[in-house]
C-alpha positions in Angstrom: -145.2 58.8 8.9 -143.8 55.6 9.0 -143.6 55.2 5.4 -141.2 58.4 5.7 -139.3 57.7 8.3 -138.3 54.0 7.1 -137.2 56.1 4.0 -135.3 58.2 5.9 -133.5 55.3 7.1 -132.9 53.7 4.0 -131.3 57.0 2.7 -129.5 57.3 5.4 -128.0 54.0 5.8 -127.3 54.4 2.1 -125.5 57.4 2.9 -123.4 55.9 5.3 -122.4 53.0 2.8 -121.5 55.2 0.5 -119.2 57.2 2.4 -118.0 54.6 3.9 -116.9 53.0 0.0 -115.5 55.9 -0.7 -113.2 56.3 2.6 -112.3 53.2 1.4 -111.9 54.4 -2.5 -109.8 57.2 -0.9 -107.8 55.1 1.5 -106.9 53.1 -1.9 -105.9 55.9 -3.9 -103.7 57.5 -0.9 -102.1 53.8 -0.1 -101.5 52.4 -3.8 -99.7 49.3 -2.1 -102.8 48.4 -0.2 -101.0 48.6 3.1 -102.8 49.2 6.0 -102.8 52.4 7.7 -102.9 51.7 11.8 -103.6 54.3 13.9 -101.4 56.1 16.0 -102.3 54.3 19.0 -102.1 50.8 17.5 -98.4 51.8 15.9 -97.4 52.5 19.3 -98.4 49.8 20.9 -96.9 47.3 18.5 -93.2 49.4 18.3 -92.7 48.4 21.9 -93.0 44.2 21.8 -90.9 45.0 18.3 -87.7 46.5 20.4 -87.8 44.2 23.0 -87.8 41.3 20.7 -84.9 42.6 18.7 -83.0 43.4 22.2 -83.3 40.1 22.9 -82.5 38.6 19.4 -79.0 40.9 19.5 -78.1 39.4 22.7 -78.7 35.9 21.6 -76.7 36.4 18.8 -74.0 38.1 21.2 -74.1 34.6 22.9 -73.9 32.6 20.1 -70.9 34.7 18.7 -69.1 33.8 21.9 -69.8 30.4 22.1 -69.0 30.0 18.6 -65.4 31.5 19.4 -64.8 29.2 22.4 -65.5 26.3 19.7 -63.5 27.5 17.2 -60.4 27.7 19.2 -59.8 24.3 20.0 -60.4 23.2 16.2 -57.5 26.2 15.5 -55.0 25.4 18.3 -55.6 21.9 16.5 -54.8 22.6 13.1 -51.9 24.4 14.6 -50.6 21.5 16.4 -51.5 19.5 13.1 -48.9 22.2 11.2 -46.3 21.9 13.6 -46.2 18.2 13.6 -45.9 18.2 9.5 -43.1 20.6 10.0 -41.5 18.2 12.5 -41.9 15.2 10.8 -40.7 17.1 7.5 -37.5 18.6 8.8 -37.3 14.8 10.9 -37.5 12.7 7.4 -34.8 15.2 5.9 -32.6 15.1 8.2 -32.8 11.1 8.1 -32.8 11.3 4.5 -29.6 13.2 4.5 -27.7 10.9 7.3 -28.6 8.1 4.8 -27.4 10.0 1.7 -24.0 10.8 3.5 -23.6 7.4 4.6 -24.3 5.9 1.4 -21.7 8.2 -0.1 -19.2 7.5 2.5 -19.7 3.6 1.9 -19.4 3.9 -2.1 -16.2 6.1 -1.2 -14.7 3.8 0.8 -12.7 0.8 -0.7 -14.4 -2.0 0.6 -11.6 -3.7 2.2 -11.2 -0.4 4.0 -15.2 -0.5 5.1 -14.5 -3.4 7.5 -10.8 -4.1 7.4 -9.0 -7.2 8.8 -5.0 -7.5 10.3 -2.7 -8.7 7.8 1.2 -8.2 8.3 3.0 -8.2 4.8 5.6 -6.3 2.9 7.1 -5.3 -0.1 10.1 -3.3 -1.4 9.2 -0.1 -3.3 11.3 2.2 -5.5 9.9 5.5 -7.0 12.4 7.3 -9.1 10.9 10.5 -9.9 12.5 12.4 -13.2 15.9 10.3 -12.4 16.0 11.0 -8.4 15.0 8.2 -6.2 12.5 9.2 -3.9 13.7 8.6 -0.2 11.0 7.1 2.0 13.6 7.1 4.6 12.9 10.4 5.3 10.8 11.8 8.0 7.8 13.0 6.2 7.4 9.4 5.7 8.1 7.8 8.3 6.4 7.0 12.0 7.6 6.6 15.1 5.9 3.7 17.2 6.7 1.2 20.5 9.6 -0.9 19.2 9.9 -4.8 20.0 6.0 -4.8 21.2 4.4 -7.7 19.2 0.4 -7.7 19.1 -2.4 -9.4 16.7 -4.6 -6.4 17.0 -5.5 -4.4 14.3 -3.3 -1.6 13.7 -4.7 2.3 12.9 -3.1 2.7 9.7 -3.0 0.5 7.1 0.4 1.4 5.6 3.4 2.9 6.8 7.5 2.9 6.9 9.2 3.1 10.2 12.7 2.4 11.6 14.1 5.1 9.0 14.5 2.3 6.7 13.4 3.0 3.3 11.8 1.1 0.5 10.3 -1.6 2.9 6.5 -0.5 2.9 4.7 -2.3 5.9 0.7 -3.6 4.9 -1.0 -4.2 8.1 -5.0 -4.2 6.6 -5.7 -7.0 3.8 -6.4 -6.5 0.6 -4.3 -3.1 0.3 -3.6 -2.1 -3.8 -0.5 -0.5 -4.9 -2.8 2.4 -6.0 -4.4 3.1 -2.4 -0.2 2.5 -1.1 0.6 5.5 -4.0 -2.8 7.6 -2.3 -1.9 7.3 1.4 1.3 9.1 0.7 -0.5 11.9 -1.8 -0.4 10.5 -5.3 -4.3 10.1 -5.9 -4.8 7.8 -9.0 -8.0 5.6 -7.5 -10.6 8.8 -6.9 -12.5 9.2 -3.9 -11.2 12.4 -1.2 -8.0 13.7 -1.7 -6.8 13.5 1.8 -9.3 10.5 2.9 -8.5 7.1 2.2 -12.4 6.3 3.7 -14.3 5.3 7.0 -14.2 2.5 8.5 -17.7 0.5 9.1 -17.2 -2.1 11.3 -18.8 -0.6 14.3 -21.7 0.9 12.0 -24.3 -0.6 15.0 -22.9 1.7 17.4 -23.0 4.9 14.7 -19.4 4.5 15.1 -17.3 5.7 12.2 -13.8 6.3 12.1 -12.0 8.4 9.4 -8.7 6.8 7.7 -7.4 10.1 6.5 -3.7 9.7 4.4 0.0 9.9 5.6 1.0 12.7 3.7 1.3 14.6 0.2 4.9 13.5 0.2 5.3 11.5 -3.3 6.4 14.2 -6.3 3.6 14.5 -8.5 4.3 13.9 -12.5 4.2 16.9 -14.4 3.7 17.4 -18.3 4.5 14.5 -20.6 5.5 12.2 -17.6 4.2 8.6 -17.8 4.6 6.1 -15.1 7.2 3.2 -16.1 6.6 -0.3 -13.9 9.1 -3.1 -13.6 8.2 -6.0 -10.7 11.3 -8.3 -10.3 14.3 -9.3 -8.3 18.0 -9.2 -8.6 19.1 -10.0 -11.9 15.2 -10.9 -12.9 12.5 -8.2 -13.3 9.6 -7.6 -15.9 7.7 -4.4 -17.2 4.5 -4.7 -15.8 1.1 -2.4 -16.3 0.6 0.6 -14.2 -2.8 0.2 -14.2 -2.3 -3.4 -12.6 -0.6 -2.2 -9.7 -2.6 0.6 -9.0 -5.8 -1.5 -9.0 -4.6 -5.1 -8.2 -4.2 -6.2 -4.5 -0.7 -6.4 -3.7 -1.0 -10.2 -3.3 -2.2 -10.8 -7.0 -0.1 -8.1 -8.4 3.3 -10.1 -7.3 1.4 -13.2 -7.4 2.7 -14.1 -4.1 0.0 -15.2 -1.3 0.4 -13.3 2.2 1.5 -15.8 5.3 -0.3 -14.2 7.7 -3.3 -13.9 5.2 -3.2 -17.8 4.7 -3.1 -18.9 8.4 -5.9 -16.4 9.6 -7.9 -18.2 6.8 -7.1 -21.6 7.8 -8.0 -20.7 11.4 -11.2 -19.4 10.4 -12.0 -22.5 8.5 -11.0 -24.8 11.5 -13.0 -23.0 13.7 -16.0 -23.3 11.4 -15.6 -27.2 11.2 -14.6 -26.9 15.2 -18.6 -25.4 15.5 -19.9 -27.4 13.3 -19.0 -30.8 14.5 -19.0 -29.8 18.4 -21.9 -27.0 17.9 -19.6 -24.6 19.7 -17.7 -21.6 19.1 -14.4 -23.2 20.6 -11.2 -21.7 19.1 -8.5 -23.3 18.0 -4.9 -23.1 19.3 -1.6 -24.4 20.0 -2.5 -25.4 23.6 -5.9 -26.7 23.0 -5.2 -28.6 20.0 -5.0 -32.1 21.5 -8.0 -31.9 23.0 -9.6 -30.9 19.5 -8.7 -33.1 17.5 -10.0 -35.9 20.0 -13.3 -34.7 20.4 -13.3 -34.4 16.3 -12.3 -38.3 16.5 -14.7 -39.4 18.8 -18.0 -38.2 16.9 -16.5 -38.4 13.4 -13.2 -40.5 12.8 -12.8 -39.7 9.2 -13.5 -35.6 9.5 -11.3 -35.7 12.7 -7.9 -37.7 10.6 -8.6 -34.8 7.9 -8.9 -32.2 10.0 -6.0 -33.3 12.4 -3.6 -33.1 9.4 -4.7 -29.6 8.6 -4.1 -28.3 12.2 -0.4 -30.2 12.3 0.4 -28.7 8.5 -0.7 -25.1 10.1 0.6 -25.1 13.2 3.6 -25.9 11.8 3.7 -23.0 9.7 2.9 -21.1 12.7 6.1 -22.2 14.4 8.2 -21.4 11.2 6.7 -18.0 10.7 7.1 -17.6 14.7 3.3 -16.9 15.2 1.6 -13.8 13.6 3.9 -10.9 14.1 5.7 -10.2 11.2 7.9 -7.4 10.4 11.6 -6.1 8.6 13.4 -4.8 11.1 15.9 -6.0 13.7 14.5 -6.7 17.5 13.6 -9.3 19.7 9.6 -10.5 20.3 8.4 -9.3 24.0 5.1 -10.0 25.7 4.8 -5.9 26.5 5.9 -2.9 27.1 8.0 -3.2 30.3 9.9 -5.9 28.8 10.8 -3.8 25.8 12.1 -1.3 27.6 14.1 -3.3 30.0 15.5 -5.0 27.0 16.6 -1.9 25.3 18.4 -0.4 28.4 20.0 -3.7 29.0 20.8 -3.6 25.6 22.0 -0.2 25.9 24.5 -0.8 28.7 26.0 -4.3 27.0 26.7 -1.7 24.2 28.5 0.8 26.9 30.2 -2.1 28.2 31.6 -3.6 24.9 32.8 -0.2 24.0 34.7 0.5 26.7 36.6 -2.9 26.3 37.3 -2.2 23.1 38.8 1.5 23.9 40.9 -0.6 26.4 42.0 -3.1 23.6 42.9 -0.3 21.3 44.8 1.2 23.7 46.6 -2.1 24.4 47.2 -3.1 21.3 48.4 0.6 20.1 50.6 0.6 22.8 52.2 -2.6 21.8 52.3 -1.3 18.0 54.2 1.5 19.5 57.1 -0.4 20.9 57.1 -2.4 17.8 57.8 0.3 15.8 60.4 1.9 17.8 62.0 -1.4 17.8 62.2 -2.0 14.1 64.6 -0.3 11.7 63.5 2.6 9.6 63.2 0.7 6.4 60.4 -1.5 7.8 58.7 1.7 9.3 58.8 3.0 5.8 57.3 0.3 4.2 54.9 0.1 6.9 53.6 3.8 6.5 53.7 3.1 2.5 51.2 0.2 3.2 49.3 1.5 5.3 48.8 4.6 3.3 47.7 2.3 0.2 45.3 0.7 2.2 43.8 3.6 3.6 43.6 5.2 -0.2 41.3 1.8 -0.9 39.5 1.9 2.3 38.0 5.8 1.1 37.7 5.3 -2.2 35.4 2.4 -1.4 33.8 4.4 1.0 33.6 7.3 -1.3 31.6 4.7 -3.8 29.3 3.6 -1.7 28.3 6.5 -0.6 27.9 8.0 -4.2 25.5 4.5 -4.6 23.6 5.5 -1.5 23.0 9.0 -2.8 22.3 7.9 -6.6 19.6 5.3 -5.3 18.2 7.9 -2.7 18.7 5.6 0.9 19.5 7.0 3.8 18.3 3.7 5.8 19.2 2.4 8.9 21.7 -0.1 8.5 20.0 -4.1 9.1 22.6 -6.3 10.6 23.8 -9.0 8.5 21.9 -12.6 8.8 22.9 -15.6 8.4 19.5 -16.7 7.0 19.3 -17.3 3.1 17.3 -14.7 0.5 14.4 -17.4 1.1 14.1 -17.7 4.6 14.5 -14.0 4.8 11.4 -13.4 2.3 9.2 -15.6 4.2 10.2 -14.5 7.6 9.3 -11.3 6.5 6.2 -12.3 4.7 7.4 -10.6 1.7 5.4 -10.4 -1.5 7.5 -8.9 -4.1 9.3 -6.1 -5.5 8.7 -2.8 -7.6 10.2 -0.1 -9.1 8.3 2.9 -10.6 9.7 5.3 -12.9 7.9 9.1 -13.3 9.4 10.3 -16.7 8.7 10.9 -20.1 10.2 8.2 -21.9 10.8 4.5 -20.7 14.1 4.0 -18.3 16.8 1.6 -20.0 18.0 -1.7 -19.4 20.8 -0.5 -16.8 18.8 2.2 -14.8 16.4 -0.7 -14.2 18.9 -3.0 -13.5 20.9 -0.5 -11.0 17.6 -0.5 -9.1 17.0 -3.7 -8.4 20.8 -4.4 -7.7 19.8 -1.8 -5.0 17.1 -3.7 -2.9 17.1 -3.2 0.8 18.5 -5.7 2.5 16.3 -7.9 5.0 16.2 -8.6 8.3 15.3 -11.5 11.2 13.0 -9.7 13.5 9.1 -11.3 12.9 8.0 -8.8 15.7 6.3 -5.7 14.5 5.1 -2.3 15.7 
């Protein structure tokens, strides 16, 4: 029995492997990937931990997100600010970049003795005959009006005008002026730059302070087709043909070859006062009143430098007293400190004139009256050949008037007329710090001999007055 039953077992457990390999076989062949299949009860139980975990993991992520953001926005507001400031600094270095364009093109349009100009007070007669008509700077459209009789140093606003209505006497109050910038200030442009603009002044540049010199007018006849410009430089009785482009690029001073006065003594005062620093370590200026005391303090610390230097100051000083300081000008009037005294000379001036022709009404009425019982007196035969002379003379008297006036009008003046002086033609020229004399012609072929020669026979005359406007 025993024997059986263990065999029973055996069978049985047999059996039980077997069907248990081929579960297994079966499971295989069902589940080629060799995956597992859980039961329902394990599935379920392992779902829930599953969910849970991926709840939490989405809300991590959620929180990451976020904080992520928050860091992100400072980097952005940052690479904004980084933006803006490029922009800034761009439209910053082109606006600097175009203040420096514009002022390097106003300096290289600007003569340079225009850039940082310095007084001068010198003149020169000028004739332009346009197609045979002489131009008239007499006129208005040339002229300006300004304070008469008021004498200063400083520097004046223009550097060229005419004034008193006296023509052909052009006034240079800037240094260094060229016939060519005198032709562009009244609208005849032959040195380039701006029509209209003679420049900026630069002498203030520190303060960004620049001041525009802008022309007189567009007054001067332009030349038209075949028209050349014709230039004679000369005086009465003596002139030359000289080079157009001479005079329009020359300074006036080496065109007529004639230093300015005014020029000369400002340089020698510069000089002075550079030896004056040197020597006393000082900026001391030199004058008329302090001299004395300069030239011994030169002698006590250097005897030699101070003899030199004391001969210089006597030799310039003493042109300063000739010249009657440095106010210079062509025109008649009388120096005063200001403008109260000028106009308390001009009334004064205006009632002598009241006063003196009143007497002479009451002279001429005297002295007609007395011509009157002369004549009734005499017999008719004088009375005739009174009227008979007295009609020849006043047939001369208009027909020299009648000439001159014919002159006038043939060499385009309509001036103000300069009282005669006493002076001679040299004391005149160097009262007046006058440099020279020109004529320009605008026409197609060159001027003869006598058409130059009625022009410079036709010179303004000068006057005494060395105090300018």
């Amino acid at each position: 029995m025993s024997d059986s039953t263990t065999k029973l077992d055996t069978n049985s457990t047999e059996n039980s492997q077997t069907s248990i390999e081929n579960s297994e076989l079966n499971s295989t062949i069902t589940n080629p990937q060799n995956e597992e299949i859980k039961p329902k009860n394990e599935t379920n139980s392992t779902s829930k931990p599953n969910l849970e975990n991926s709840q939490k993991t989405d809300l991590e992520t959620e929180v990451e997100t976020k904080s992520n953001n928050e860091n992100s926005r400072p980097k952005e507001k940052s690479k904004e600010k980084s933006k803006m400031w490029k922009i800034v600094t761009l439209l910053a270095g082109t606006l600097v970049s175009l203040v420096i364009i514009s002022l390097l093109a106003m300096f290289f349009l600007t003569p340079s003795n225009f850039r940082s100009p310095r007084m001068d007070h010198s003149h020169f007669r000028l004739q332009y005959i346009f197609q045979g008509q002489s131009e008239d700077f007499a006129m208005p459209r040339y002229q300006v009006d300004y304070i008469k009789d008021v004498c200063n140093d400083a520097l004046t606003e223009s550097p060229i005008h005419f004034h008193d209505n006296i023509g052909q006497i052009v006034h240079i109050h800037w240094q260094k002026v060229t016939g060519g910038e005198v032709l562009k200030f009244y609208g005849l442009n032959k040195i380039g730059g701006i029509d209209g603009i003679m420049g900026w002044k630069m002498d203030d540049l520190a303060k960004f302070k620049l001041t525009q010199i802008p022309i007189h007018s567009q007054s001067l006849p332009q030349p038209k087709g075949n028209d050349k410009f014709w230039v004679y430089a000369g005086e009465k009785g003596k002139f030359e043909k000289r080079n157009f482009e001479d005079f329009v690029k020359m300074d006036l001073e080496t065109f007529f070859d004639q230093k300015s006065i005014i020029r000369q003594n400002q340089e020698e005062e510069d000089k002075l006062k550079t030896k004056t620093s040197q020597n006393e370590n000082s900026n001391s200026k030199i004058n008329s009143n302090l001299s004395q005391n300069f030239v011994q303090n030169l002698e006590n610390k250097n005897t030699n430098v101070g003899v030199k230097l004391t001969e210089n100051l006597e030799k310039n000083l003493e042109n300063l007293v000739k010249i009657g300081s440095l106010k210079v000008l062509a025109h008649n009037g009388i120096d005063h400190a200001n403008e109260t005294e000028a106009e308390i000379h001009l009334a004064e001036t205006q009632r002598l004139e009241i006063e003196k022709k009143a007497l002479e009404d009451r002279n001429n009425m005297v002295f007609s009256s007395q011509n009157n019982f002369q004549n009734q007196t005499t017999n008719s035969s004088q009375n005739s050949q009174t009227l008979q002379n007295n009609s020849q003379q006043n047939s001369s008297t208009n027909s020299n008037s009648q000439i001159s006036t014919n002159s006038n009008l043939t060499s385009g003046q309509t001036s103000s007329q300069i009282s005669p002086s006493t002076k001679t033609e040299i004391e005149l020229k160097k009262i007046n710090n006058l440099l020279g004399n020109v004529v320009i012609f605008v026409q197609e072929t060159e001027p003869t001999q006598e058409q130059i020669k009625l022009r410079f026979d036709n010179l303004q005359p000068l006057g005494e007055s060395v105090c300018g406007g």
